[in-house]
N, C-alpha and C positions, 0 to 999 in steps of 0.2 A: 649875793645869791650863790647858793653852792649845787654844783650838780651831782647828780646822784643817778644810777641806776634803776633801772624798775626792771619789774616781772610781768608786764604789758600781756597779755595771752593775746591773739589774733583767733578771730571766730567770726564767723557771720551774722553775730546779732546786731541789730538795727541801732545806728548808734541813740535813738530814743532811749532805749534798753537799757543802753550801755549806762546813760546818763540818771536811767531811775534806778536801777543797780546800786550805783557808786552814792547817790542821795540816799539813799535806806540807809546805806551802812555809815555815813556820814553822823557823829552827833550833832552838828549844827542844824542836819536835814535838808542841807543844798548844798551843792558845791561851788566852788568861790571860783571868785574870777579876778581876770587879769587888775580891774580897778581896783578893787580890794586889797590887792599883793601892794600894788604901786603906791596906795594910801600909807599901809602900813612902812613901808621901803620910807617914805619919807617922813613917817613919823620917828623913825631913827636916826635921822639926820638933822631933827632939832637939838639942841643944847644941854636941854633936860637929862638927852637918852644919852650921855657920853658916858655910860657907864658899861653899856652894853658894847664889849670887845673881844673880839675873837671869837664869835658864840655862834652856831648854825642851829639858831631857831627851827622846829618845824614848823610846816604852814600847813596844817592838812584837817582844818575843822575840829579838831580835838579827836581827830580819829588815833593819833598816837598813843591819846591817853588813857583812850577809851577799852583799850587793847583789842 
């Protein structure tokens, strides 16, 4: 996993808000959780994926792609 920066704003909305906010703009239409990152994490540590090297995947619901 690689870290990255963000542009986090700080506001008083609820984080309920905060949470259906970021679900709209999501294409998936949820936001992912910690089990889901960890499934995937280990789906690249089978055999199969040893081709996938050097490469910082994003993980953000297809919102990258989605632009």
């Amino acid at each position: 996993m690689a870290r990255s920066r963000t542009t986090a704003r700080r506001n008083r909305r609820s984080k309920r808000s905060v949470k259906t906010d970021d679900a709209a703009r999501i294409p998936l239409g949820r936001r992912g959780r910690p089990a889901g990152i960890a499934a995937w994490i280990l789906g690249l540590a089978d055999p199969l994926a040893d081709r996938l090297t050097g490469q910082v995947p994003p993980v953000g619901g297809g919102l990258a792609v989605a632009g």
